[in-house]
C-alpha positions as a printed Julia matrix, in Angstrom:
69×3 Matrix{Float64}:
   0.0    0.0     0.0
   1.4    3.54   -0.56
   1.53   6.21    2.2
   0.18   8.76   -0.55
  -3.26  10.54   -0.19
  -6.32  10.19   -2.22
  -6.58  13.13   -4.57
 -11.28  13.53   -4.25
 -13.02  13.94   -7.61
 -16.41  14.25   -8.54
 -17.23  14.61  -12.05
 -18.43  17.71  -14.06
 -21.41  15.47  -15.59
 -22.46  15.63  -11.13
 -24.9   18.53  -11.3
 -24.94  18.98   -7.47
 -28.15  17.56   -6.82
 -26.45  15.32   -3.53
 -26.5   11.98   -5.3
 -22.63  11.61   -6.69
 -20.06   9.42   -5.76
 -15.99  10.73   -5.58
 -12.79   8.94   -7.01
  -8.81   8.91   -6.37
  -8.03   8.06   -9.75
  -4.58   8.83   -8.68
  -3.62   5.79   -6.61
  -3.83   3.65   -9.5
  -0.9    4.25  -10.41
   1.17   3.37   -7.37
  -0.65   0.94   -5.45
  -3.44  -0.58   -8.62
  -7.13   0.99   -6.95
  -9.95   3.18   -7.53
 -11.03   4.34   -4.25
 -14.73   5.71   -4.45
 -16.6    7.6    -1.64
 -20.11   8.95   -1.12
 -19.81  12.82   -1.39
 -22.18  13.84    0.94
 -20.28  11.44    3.59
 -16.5   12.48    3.04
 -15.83  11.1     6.42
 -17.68   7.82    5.63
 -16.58   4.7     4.79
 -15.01   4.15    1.04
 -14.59   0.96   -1.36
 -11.43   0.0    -3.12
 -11.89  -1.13   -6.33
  -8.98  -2.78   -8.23
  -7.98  -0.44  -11.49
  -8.76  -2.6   -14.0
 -12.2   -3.43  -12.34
 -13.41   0.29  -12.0
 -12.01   0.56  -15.57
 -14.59  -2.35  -17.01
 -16.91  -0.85  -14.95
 -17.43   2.97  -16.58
 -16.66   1.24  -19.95
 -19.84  -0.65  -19.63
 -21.54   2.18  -18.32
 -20.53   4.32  -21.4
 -22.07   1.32  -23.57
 -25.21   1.05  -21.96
 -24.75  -2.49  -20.62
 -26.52  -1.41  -17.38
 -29.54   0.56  -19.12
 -30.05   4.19  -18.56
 -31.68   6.36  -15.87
């Protein structure tokens, strides 16, 4: 694991309306995860996702796999 801090960011398509979820797309890099957090709990609890994972995962989002809202 690296010592280095998660770097928070929400994404522009988040129009502030309190349902968005934060990334550290940073860590990938040196220690291979996607940490994601709840905005509205920054203090919360977070999940780890492994790079390649989290990567799959917003390519079938940008595909449709999982429908649309």
């Amino acid at each position: 694991m690296t010592t280095e801090s998660p770097h928070w960011f929400k994404s522009s398509y988040s129009n502030n309306g309190g349902n968005c979820v934060e990334i550290a797309a940073n860590l990938v890099v040196t220690s291979g995860i996607v940490p994601v957090r709840d905005s509205k709990a920054p203090n919360g609890p977070l999940l780890n996702f492994p790079a390649d994972a989290f990567s799959s995962f917003v390519a079938s989002l940008k595909t449709g796999e999982f429908g649309s809202v």
